[in-house]
C-alpha positions in Angstrom: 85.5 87.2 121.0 87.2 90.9 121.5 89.3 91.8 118.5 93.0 91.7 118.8 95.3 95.0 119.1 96.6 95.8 116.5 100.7 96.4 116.6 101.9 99.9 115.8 105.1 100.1 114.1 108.2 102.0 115.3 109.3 102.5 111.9 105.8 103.6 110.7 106.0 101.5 107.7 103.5 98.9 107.2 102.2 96.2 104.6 98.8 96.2 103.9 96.5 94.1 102.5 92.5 94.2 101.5 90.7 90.9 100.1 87.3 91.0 98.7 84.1 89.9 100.8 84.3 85.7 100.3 87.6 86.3 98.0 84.9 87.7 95.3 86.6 90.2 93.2 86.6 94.1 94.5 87.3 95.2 90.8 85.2 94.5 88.1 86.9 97.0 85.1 89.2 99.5 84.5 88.0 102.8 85.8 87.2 100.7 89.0 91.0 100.3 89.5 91.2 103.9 88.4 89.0 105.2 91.2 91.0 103.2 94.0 94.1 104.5 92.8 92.7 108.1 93.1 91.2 107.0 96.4 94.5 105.4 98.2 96.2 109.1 96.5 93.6 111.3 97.8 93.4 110.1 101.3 97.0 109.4 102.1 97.2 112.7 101.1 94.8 114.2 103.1 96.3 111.9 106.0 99.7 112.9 105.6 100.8 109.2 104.8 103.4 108.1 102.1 102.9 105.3 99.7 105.8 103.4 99.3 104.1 101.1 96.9 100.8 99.3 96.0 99.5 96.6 93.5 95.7 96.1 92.6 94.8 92.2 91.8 90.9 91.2 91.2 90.2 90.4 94.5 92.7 92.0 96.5 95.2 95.2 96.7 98.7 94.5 98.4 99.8 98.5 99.8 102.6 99.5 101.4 102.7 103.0 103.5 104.5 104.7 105.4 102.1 106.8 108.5 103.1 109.9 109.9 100.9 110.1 112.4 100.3 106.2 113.9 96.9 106.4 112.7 96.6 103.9 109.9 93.7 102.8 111.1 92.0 106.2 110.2 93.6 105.9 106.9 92.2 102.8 105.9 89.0 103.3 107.0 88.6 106.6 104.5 90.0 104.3 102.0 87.2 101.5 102.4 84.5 103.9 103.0 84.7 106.2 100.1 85.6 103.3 97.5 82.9 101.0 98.9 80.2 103.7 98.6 81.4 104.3 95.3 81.3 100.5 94.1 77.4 99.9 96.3 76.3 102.9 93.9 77.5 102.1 90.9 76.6 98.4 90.7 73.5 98.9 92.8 74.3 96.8 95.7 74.6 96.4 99.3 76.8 95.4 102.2 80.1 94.4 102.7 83.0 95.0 100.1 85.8 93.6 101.6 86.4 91.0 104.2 86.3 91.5 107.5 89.1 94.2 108.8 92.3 95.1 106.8 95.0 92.5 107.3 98.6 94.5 108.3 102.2 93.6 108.7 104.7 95.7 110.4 108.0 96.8 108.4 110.7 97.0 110.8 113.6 96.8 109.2 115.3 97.2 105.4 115.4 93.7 104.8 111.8 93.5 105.3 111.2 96.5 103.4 112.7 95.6 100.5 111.0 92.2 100.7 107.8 93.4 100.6 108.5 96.2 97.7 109.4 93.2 95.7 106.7 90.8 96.9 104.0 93.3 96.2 105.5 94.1 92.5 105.5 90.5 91.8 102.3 89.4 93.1 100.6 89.6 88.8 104.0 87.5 88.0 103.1 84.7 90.5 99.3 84.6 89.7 100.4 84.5 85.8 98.9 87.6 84.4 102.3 89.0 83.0 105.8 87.6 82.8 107.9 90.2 84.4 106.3 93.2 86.9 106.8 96.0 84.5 104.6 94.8 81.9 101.3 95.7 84.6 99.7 98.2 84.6 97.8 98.5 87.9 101.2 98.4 90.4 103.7 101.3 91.3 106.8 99.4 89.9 106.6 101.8 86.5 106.9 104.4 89.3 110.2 103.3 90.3 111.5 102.8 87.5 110.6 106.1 85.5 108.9 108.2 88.5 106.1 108.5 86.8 103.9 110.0 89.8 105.1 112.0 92.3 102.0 110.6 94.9 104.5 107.2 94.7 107.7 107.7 97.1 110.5 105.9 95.6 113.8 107.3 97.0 113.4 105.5 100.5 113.7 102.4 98.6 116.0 103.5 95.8 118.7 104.9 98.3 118.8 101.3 99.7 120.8 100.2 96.7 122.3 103.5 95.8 122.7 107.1 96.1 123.3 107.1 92.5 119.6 107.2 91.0 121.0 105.4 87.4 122.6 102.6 89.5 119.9 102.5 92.2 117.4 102.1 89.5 119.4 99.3 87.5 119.8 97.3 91.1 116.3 97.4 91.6 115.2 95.9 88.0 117.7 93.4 89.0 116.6 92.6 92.4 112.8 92.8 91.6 113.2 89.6 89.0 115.4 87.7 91.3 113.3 84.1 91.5 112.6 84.1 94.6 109.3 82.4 96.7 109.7 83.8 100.3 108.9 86.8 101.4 112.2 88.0 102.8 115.6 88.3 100.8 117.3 85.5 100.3 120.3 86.6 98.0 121.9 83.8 95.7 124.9 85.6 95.1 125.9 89.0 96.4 124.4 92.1 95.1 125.4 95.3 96.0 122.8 96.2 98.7 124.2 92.9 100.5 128.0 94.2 99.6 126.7 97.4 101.4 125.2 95.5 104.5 128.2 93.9 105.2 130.1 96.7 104.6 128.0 98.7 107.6 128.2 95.6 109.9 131.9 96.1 109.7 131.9 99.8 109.9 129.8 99.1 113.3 132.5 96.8 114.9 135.3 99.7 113.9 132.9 101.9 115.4 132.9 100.4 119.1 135.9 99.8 119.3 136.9 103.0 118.6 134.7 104.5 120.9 135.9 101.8 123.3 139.7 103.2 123.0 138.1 106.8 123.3 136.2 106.0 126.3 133.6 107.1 125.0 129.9 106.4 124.0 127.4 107.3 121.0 125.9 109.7 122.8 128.4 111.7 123.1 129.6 112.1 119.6 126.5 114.3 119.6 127.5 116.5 122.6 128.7 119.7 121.6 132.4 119.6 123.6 133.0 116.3 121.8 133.1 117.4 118.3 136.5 117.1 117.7 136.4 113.4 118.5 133.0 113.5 116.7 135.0 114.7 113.5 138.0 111.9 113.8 135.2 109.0 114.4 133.8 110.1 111.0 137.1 110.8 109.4 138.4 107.1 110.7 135.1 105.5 109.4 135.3 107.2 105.9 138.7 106.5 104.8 138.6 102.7 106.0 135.0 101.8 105.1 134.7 104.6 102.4 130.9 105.0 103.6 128.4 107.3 102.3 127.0 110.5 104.2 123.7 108.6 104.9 125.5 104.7 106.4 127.4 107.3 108.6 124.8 109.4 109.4 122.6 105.8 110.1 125.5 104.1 111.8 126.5 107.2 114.2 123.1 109.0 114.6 125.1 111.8 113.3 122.9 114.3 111.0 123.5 114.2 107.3 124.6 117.8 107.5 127.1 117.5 109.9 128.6 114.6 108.1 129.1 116.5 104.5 130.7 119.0 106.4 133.5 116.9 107.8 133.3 115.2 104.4 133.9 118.5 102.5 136.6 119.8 104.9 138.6 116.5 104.0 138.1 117.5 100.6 140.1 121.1 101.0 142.5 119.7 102.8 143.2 116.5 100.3 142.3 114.0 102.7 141.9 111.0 100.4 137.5 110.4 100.9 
């Protein structure tokens, strides 16, 4: 039976997962996790591919990463190769490593995104090894939490709660020990990321309807004629939403850059922002 496609992500963000041969563990001490962590850094690198976040269990790793180039499948092959060659020589054996091909879920959105972050970070909590995810040692969560290792991208995930680091890091702590089972987020009470999500949902409906009124569409905010009804869409949307320069930039499709600048000029001219 052919093997099945796999799906490429649009976002080029996926979650990865490895299990040992017959669920046998793939990591038998220390400087075995050591070498995989080297490894995953060393060929991402080489790949161009960010790690967004990774956990090492006994018999299986958990990795999320983000692919420049739509090739993970390149990627994880490296990987596999050099740490199973590795593992054959040093324990004198032969064969398979892990099981069958690499298992992979497509992040396409934040909520997901975040879910998995989490999920990953928690997976030593669930199987009972430590109480809360900072006290292991083989995950990235330190990373996030002191930015311990510059081969560990935190800010896409960070920025999701805050563009204040100190704030972004405290919602984090806070959302990685929610009690939670499923895989996606399931909020019991309102946290700012949600606060935030509603807050752009809103800022979307203002958004079309403006445009509506304007007779105009998102396109052509970005046509150069149009930027003086470019500027008053992102003035309107700032001083009744109060968003920040990246929900308008993500809302509109406007650049970043173009948005501080209308956010500076309503600065000298004591616009309330």
């Amino acid at each position: 039976m052919p093997r099945q496609a796999r799906i490429y992500s649009e976002t080029g963000i996926y979650h990865i997962m490895l299990r040992g041969n017959e669920k046998r563990k793939i990591f038998l001490d220390d400087e075995d996790r050591k070498r995989f962590v080297y490894t995953l850094f060393e060929k991402a690198s080489e790949e161009k591919s960010d790690i967004y976040a990774y956990c090492l269990m006994d018999n299986h790793v958990h990795l999320l990463l983000y692919e420049h180039s739509a090739n993970i499948a390149r990627l994880m092959k490296r990987i596999n190769v050099s740490f199973v060659y590795y593992f054959n020589k040093k324990y004198k054996r032969v064969g398979h490593l892990f099981q069958d091909r690499y298992k992979s879920e497509i992040v396409d959105n934040e909520y997901y995104l975040l879910a998995a972050v989490r999920y990953i970070h928690n997976n030593p909590v669930k199987a009972g090894i430590v109480s809360c995810p900072e006290q292991y040692w083989w995950s990235s969560y330190c990373d996030y939490i002191y930015k311990k290792r510059n081969e560990i991208i935190v800010d896409k995930v960070l920025n999701l709660f805050s563009e204040n680091n100190a704030e972004a890091i405290k919602q984090f702590i806070i959302f990685s020990n929610l009690d939670c089972d499923i895989e996606f987020i399931d909020f019991m009470e309102k946290s700012l990321y949600e606060i935030r999500l509603e807050q752009e949902r809103h800022a979307v409906e203002a958004l079309c309807s403006i445009l509506s009124c304007k007779g105009l569409c998102l396109e052509d905010l970005l046509k150069k004629e149009n930027c003086k009804q470019r500027n008053e869409v992102i003035i309107c949307l700032k001083k009744d939403f109060d968003l920040s320069a990246r929900q308008m930039a993500f809302i509109t499709n406007i650049g970043k850059g173009t948005v501080l600048k209308v956010y500076n000029e309503m600065v000298r001219e004591n616009r309330p922002l």
